[in-house]
C-alpha positions in Angstrom: -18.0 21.1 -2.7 -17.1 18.5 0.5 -13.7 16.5 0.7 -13.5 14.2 3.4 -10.1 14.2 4.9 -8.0 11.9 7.3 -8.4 13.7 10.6 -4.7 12.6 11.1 -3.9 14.6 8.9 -5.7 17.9 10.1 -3.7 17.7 13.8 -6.2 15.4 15.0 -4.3 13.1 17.9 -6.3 9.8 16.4 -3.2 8.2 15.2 -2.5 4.7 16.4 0.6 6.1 18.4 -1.9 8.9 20.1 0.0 11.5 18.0 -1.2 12.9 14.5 0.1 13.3 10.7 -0.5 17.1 10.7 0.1 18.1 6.9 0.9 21.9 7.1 1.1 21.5 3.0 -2.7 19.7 3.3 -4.0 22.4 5.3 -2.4 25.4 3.4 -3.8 24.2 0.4 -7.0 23.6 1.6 -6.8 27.5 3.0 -6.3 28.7 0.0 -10.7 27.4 -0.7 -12.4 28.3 1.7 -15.4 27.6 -0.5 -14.8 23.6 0.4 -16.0 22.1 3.3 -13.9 19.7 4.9 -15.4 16.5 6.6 -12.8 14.8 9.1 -13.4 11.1 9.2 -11.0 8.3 11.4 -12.9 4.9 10.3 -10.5 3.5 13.7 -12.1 5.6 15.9 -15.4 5.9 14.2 -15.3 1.8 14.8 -14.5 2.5 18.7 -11.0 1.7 18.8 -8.9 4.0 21.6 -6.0 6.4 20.5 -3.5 4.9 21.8 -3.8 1.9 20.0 -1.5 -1.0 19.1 -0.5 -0.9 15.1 -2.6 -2.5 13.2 -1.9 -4.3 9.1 -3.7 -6.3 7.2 -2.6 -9.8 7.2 -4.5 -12.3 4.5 -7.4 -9.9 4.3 -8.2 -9.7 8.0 -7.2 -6.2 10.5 -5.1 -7.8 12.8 -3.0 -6.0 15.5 0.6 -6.3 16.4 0.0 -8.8 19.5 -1.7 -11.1 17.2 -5.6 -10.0 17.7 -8.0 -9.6 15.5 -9.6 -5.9 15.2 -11.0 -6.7 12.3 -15.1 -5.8 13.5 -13.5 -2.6 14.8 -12.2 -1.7 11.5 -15.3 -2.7 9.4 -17.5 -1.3 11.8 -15.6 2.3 11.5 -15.8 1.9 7.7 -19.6 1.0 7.8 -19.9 4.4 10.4 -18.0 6.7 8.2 -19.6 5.6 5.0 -22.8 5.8 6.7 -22.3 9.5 7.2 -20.5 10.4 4.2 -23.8 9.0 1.8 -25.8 11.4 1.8 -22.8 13.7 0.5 -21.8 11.0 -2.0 -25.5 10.8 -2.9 -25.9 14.5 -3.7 -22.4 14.4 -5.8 -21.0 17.2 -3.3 -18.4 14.9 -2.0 -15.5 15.6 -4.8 -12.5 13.5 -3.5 -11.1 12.4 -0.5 -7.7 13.0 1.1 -6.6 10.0 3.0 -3.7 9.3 5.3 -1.2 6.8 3.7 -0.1 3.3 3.9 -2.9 2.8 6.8 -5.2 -0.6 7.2 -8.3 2.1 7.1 -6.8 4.6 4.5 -4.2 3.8 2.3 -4.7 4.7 -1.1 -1.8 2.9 -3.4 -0.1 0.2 -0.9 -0.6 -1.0 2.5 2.3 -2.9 5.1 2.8 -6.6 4.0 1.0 -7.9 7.3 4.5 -8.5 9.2 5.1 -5.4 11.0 8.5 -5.2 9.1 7.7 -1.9 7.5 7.4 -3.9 3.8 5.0 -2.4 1.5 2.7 -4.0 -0.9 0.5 -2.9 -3.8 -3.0 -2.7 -2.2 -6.1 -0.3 -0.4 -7.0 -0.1 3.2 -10.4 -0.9 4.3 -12.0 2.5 3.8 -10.5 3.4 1.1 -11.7 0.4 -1.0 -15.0 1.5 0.2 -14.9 5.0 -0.7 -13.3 4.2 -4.2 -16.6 1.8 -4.7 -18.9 4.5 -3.8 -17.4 6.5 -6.7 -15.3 9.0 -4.6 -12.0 10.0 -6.2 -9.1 9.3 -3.8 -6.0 11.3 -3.2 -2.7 9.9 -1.4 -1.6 12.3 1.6 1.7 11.1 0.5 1.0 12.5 -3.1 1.0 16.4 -1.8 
């Protein structure tokens, strides 16, 4: 059994800050089965975007950063790369679930930012997420843990 998990949240500096989401719950969970294999995916950096980066939201369907530019081929282009990689595991039925980092443009699960860079949430999926969720891959919420 594979789960493909934010690398964020395995300590991997990929955040848009340059830092990470380390879950120490995630991680002693995933301890406790060592029978899964754990695939790290980052669609940002998979779509060459650098760490640092500025923030990013989604604003009218469309990745836009917080100085107004579009990133939105960077984003699709990480998405395509990760799910690209991931197929043959979601093919074969070993990928069970994925673990994604929340409230992100790539990999929020339940809501996203509003597209104001005011914190406000809204109902709604990041990029990747969408995509995994139509490939058939059951999505957890690092939030959720």
């Amino acid at each position: 059994m594979k789960i493909a998990v934010s690398a964020c949240l395995l300590g991997e500096n990929c955040k848009y800050s340059g830092g990470n989401n380390r879950s120490e719950r995630l991680l002693s969970e995933l301890a406790k089965h060592p029978e899964i294999e754990i695939i790290p995916v980052c669609p940002e950096v998979a779509g060459g975007l650098p760490t640092p980066r500025p923030p990013a939201e989604i604003v009218d369907g469309e990745v836009v950063n917080n100085c107004g530019v579009s990133v939105d081929a960077e984003y699709r282009a990480g998405v395509a790369a990760e799910m690209a990689r991931l197929k043959p595991h979601i093919e074969s039925g070993e990928l069970a679930a994925g673990v994604l980092q929340s409230r992100s443009p790539s990999c929020g699960v339940h809501e996203v930012y509003d597209g104001t860079f005011t914190g406000r949430l809204i109902p709604g999926q990041g990029l990747f997420a969408e995509a995994l969720e139509r490939g058939g891959v059951h999505l957890l919420d690092a939030g959720a843990l």
